[in-house]
C-alpha positions in Angstrom: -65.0 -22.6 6.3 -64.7 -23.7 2.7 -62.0 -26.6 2.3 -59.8 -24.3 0.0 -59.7 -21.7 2.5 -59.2 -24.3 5.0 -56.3 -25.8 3.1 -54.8 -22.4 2.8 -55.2 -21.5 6.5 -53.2 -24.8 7.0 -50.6 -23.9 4.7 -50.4 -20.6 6.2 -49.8 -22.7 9.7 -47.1 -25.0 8.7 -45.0 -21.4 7.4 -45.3 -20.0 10.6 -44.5 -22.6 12.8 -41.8 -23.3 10.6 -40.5 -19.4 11.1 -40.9 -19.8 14.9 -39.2 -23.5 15.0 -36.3 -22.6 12.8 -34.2 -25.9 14.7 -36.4 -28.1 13.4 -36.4 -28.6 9.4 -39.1 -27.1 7.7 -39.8 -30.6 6.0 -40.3 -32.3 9.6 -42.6 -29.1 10.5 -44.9 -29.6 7.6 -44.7 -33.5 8.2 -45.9 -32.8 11.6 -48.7 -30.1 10.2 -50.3 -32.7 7.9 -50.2 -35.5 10.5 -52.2 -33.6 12.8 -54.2 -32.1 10.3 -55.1 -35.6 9.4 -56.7 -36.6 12.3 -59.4 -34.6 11.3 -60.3 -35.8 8.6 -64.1 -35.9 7.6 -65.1 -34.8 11.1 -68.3 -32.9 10.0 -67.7 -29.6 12.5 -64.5 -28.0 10.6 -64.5 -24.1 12.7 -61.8 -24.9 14.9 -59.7 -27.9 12.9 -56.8 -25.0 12.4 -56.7 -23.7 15.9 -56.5 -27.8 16.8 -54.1 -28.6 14.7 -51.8 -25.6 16.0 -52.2 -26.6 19.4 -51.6 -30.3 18.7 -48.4 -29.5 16.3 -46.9 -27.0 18.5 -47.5 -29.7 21.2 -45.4 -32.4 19.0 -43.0 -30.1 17.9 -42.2 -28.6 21.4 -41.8 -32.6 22.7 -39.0 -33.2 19.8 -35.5 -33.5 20.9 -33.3 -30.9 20.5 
């Protein structure tokens, strides 16, 4: 996966999430996105970094108080 592509699958992951937690503001969804998105940064295997950072976020964002 090219990093642009990568970066746009990301992008495309913070909108959704953001759609499916509409309690929590958009702003705090993409916060929680790039953090977790961050954690992978220059790990040399990059296939699955999107489906990890989905679960991970979705795992944060499910844990926020309501």
């Amino acid at each position: 996966m090219t990093e642009l592509r990568e970066q746009t699958v990301i992008e495309q992951l913070a909108r959704r999430l953001a759609e499916k937690f509409d309690e929590v503001p958009p702003s705090t969804v993409e916060d929680v996105v790039k953090s977790q998105y961050a954690k992978f940064d220059g790990r040399p295997v990059r296939d699955y970094v999107p489906l990890f950072v989905e679960r991970h976020a979705i795992s944060e964002l499910l844990a926020l108080p309501r």
